[in-house]
Structure formats: C-alpha cells, structure tokens
N, C-alpha and C positions, 0 to 999 in steps of 0.2 A: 774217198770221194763217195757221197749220196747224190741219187739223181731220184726223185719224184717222178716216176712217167706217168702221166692221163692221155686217154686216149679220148680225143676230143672231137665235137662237130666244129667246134670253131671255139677261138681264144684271143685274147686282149689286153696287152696291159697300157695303163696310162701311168704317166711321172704330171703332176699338179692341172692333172682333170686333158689332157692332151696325149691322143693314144701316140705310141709310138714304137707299138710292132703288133699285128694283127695277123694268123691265122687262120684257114677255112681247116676242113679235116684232117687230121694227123694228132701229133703228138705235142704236148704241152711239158715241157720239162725243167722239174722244179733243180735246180743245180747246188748243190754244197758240197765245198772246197776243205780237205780235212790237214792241218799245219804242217803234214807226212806227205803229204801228196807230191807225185811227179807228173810227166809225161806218160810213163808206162800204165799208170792209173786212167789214164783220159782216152788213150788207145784202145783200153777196153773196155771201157765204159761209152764212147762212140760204135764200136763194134755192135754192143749190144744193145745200144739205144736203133740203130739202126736194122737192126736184123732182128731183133724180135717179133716174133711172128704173134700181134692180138687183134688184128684185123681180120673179119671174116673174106669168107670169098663170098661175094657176093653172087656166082653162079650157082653155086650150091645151096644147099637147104639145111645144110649140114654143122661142118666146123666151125664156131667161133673165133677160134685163134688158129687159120692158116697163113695169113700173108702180115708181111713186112709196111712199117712205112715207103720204105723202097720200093716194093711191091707194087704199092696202093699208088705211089707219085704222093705221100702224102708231103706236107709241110711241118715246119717246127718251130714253137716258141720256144726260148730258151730265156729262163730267168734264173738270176742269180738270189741263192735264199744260203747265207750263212746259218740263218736258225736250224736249219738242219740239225746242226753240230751240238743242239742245245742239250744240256746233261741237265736232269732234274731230278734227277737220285735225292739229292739233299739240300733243303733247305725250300722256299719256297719263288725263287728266284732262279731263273736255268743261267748255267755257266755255260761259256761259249769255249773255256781253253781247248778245247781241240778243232776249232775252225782254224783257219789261216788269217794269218793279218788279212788287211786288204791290202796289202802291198804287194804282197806273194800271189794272194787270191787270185786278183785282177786281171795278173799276164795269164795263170792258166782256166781264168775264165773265157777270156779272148781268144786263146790257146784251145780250146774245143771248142765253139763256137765257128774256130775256121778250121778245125776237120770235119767237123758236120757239114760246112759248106761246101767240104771236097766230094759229098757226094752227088751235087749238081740238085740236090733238094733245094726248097724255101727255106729260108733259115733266117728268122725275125729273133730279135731281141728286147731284154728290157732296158735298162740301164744301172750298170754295176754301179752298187752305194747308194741308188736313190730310193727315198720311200714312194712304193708302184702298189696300184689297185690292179689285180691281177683279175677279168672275165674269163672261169672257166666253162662251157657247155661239155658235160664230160659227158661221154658217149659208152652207155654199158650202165651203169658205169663200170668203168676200167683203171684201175691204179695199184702200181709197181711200183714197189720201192727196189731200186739196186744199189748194194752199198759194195765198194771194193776198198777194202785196205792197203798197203801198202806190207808187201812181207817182206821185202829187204829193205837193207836202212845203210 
C-alpha cells in the first residue's frame, strides 16, 4: 500500500466540475492499493496516517513537526490514485501490474476509509474509478510518501 500524505490548508476534489469532498486543514491523502495487499496493510497505514506527527504547535515558536492530525482536530481527504503502482523502469508507458484490480481495490479502499472514520475525524472522499480534478492548498509544503508492503503471503 502507498499513501501520498500532504499536509494541507484545505483541499477538493470534483468528479465532472461537481465537488464532492472538501477539506479545511489537515491531511490530503493520495491512496494506492498494491495486488498483495490486506487488512494488516491498512491497520498500519491508518495508524500512521493518523499519528504522524507534521503539524506544528502552534504555541511555540519552535517545532515544525510536533502534533498529529488527531492532535490538531484536523480533517481528511482521501482519494484513491492506482497510479501509484505505476512501474516506468521500461519502456515509455508505466505498467500498472502491481496495483490491485479494482475489484479487490475498492473493498479495501472503503475498508480504510472507515478506519479513518473510526477516529471520530472528518473524513471526505473522492470517488473510487472516477476521473477527479484533485484542489491541493499544500501547506509547508509538506509531502510523505508511505509505502508498506506486504511480508507475508
């Protein structure tokens, strides 16, 4: 699993010019689904999407990266991006063979989607499979990539 995190002032996507999940401050997270993936993938990838600490404290004058979206109360976009997965080693065309169908995809996109909502945050989406004009306001700017593999099979 890859997840793109920006940390953002605010964020938007629309499906044919109609938003349909908007963001004020928090995190923006780009999501890709790898054909290996489980559950046990998505557990720590919510863990860490959630507990990352690249928010400052705003009391201080200090640390950049003290506090959590949790922390902050921030909210969450969460968009599904297969291109992730895109291999361009060779050729001038990127292969997708290590994405997940979108059959597989789908449930464990839904599938994090509602752990993230377990933690009583905002939690907007895009809409899985559709082509989306993604508004980032990145904040920092700030961008993580986490990738977690899968090591047992």
């Amino acid at each position: 699993m890859r997840v793109v995190i920006q940390r953002v002032k605010s964020s938007q996507v629309a499906v044919d010019g109609e938003i349909v999940g908007k963001i004020g401050r928090g995190l923006n997270l780009l999501v890709g689904i790898a054909d290996t993936d489980a559950e046990a993938e998505l557990d720590w990838m919510v863990r860490k999407c959630l507990e990352l600490r690249i928010f400052p404290d705003e009391g201080t004058s200090g640390d950049r990266f003290s506090k959590s979206v949790q922390e902050i109360g921030g909210e969450l976009l969460v968009v599904s991006q297969f291109t992730l997965y895109g291999d361009c080693r060779k050729g001038r065309r990127p292969s997708f063979d290590r994405s997940a169908s979108p059959k597989v995809a789908i449930d464990l996109y839904y599938l994090f989607v509602s752990k993230l909502r377990q933690s009583g945050l905002t939690v907007e989406t895009g809409i899985f499979g559709a082509m989306m004009q993604v508004l980032i306001e990145n904040d920092g700017p700030v961008t993580i990539l986490l990738d977690k593999e899968r090591t047992e099979y």
